[in-house]
Backbone bond lengths (Angstrom), bond angles and torsions (degrees), N, CA, C in turn:
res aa  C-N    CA-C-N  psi(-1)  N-CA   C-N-CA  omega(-1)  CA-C   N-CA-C  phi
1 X - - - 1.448 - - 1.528 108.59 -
2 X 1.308 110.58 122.92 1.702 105.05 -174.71 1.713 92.46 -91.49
3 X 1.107 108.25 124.45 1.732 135.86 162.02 1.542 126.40 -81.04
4 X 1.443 124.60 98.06 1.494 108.97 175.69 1.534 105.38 -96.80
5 X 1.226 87.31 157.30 1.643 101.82 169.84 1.663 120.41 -55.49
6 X 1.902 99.44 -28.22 1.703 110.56 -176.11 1.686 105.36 -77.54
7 X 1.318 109.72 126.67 1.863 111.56 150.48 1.303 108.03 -81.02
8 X 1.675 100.49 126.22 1.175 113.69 177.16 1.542 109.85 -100.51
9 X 1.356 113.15 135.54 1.749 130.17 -160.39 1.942 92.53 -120.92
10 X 1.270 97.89 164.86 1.137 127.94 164.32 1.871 107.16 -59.25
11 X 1.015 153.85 177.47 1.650 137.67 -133.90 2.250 81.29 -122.78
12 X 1.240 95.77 -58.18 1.532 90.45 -172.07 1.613 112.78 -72.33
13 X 1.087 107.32 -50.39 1.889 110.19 173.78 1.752 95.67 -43.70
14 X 1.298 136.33 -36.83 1.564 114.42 -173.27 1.338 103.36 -74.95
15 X 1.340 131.42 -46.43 1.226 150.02 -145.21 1.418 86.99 -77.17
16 X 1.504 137.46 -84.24 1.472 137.12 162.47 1.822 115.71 -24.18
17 X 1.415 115.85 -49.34 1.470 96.99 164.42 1.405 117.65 -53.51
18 X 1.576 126.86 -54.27 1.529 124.18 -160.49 1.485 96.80 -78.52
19 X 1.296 125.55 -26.44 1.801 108.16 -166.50 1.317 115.60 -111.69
20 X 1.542 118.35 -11.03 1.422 127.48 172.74 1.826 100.56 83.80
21 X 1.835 117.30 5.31 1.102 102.29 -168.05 1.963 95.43 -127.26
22 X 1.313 116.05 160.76 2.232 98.00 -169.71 1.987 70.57 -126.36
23 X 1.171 74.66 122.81 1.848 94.83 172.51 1.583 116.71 -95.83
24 X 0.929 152.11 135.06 1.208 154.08 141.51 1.732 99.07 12.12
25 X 1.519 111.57 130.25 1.725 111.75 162.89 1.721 104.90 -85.36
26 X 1.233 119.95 7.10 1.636 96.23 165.37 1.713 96.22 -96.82
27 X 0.793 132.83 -41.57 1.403 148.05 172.61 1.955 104.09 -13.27
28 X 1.467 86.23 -81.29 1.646 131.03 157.40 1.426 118.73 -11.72
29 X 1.447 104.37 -73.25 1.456 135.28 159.85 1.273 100.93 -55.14
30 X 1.107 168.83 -107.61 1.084 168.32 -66.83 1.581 98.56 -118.54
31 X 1.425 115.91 -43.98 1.145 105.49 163.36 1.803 137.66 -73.10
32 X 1.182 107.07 1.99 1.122 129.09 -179.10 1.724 106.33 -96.86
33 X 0.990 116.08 -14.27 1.483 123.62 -150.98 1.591 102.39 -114.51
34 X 1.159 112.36 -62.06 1.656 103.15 -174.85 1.756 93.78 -128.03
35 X 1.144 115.74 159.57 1.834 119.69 160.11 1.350 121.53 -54.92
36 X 1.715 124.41 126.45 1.296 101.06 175.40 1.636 105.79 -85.38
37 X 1.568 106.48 -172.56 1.244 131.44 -161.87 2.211 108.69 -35.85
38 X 0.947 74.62 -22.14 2.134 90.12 171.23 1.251 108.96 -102.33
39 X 1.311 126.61 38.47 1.327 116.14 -162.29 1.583 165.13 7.11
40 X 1.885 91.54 37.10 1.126 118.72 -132.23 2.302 91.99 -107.67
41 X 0.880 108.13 111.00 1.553 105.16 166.36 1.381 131.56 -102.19
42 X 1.419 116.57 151.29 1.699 116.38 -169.36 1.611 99.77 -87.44
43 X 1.381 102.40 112.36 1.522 102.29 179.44 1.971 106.98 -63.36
44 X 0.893 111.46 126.57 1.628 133.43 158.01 1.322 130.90 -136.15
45 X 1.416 124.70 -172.29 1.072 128.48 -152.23 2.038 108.42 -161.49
46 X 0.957 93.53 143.85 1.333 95.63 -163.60 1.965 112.43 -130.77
47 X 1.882 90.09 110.16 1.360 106.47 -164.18 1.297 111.19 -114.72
48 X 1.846 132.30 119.12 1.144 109.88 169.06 1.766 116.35 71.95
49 X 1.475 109.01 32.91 1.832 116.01 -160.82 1.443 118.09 31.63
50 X 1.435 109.82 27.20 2.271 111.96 153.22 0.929 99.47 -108.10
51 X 1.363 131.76 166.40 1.372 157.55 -128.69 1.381 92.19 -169.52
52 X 1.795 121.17 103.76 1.258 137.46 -165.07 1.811 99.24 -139.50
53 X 1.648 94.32 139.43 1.243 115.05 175.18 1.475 107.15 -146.92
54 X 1.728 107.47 179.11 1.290 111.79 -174.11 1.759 110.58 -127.86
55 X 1.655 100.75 160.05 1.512 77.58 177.11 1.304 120.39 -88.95
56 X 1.007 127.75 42.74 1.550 133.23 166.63 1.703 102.41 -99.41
57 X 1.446 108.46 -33.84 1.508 110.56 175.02 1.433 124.22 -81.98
58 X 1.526 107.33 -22.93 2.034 112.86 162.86 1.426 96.66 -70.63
59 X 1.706 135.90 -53.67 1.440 118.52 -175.10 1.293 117.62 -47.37
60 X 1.704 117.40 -45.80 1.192 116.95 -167.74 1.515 109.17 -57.14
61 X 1.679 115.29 -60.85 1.493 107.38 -173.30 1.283 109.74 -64.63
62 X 1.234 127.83 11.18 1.314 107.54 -167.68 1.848 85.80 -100.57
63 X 1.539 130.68 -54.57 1.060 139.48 164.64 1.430 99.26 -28.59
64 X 1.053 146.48 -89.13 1.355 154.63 -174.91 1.352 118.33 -28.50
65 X 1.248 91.94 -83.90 2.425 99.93 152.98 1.915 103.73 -17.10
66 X 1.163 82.26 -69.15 1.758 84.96 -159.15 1.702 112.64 -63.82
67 X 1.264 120.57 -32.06 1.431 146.33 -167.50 1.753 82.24 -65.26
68 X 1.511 116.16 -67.61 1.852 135.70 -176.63 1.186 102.66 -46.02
69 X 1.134 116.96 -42.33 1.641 107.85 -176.03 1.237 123.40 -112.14
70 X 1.398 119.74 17.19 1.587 131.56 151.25 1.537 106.52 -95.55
71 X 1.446 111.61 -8.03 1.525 97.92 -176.80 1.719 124.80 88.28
72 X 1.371 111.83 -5.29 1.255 129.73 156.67 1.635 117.29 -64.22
73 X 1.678 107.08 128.82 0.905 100.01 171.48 1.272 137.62 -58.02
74 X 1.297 148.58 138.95 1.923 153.61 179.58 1.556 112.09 -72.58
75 X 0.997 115.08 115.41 1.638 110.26 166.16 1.391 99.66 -89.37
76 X 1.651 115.56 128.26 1.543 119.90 -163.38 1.303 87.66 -93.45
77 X 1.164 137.05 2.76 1.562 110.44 -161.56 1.968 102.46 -81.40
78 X 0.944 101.28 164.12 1.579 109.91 162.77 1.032 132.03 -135.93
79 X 1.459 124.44 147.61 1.262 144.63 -149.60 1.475 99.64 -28.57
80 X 1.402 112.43 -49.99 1.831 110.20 -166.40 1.433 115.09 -72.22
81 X 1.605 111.31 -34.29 1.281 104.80 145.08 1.397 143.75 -68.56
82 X 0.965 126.83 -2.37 1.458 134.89 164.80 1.478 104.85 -84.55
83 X 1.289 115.21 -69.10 2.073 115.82 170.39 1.514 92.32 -27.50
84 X 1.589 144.25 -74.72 1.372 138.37 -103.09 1.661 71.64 -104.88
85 X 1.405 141.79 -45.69 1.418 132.88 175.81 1.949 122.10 -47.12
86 X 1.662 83.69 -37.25 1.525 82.12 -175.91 1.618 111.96 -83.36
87 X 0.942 123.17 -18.19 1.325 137.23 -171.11 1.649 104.30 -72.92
88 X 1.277 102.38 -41.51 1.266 130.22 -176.25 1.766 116.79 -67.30
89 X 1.505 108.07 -33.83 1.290 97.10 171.60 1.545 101.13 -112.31
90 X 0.957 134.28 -4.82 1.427 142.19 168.48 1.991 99.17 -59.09
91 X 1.470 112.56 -50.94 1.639 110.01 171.73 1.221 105.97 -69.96
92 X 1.120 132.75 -40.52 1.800 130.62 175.13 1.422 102.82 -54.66
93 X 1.123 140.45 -74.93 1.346 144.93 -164.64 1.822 108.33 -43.23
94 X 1.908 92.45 -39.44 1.747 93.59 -168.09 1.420 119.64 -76.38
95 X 1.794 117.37 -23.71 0.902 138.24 147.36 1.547 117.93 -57.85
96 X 1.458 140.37 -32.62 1.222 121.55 165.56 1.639 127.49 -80.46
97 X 1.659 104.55 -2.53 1.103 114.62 -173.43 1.499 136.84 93.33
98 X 1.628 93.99 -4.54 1.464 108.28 156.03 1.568 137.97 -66.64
């Protein structure tokens, strides 16, 4: 069974946990669906025809969004790529004996 660290919610229940605000589900959707104007999309996942995300994934686009439109550069990586990097030199190190 692959296990993430993210709880995955229904698309507006995450969005209302991380922002304290429940937006419209076409709204929601839409961000899930194409990039807005920063080319920035709400990573989700789609179980059973719902469309589920986490709030680690509303912070991120929201970080990202805002990062795009201050003109700051975006680190594209994501969370699972960052875990699968650290994991990655964490086995290198144990294998060198560090």
């Amino acid at each position: 069974m692959n296990e993430s660290p993210e709880t995955l919610l229904p698309l507006r229940d995450a969005v209302e946990r991380a922002t304290g605000r429940r937006p419209s589900l076409s709204a929601v959707m839409r961000w899930c669906q194409k990039p807005n104007r920063h080319g920035v999309k709400l990573r989700s996942h789609k179980l059973g025809g719902r469309r589920l995300t986490s709030i680690q994934a509303v912070n991120e686009f929201i970080d990202r969004t805002t990062a795009a439109a201050d003109g700051v550069p975006v680190n594209a990586s994501t969370s699972r790529q960052i875990e699968a990097a650290h994991n990655t030199a964490l086995r290198e190190l144990e294998e060198a004996g560090i």
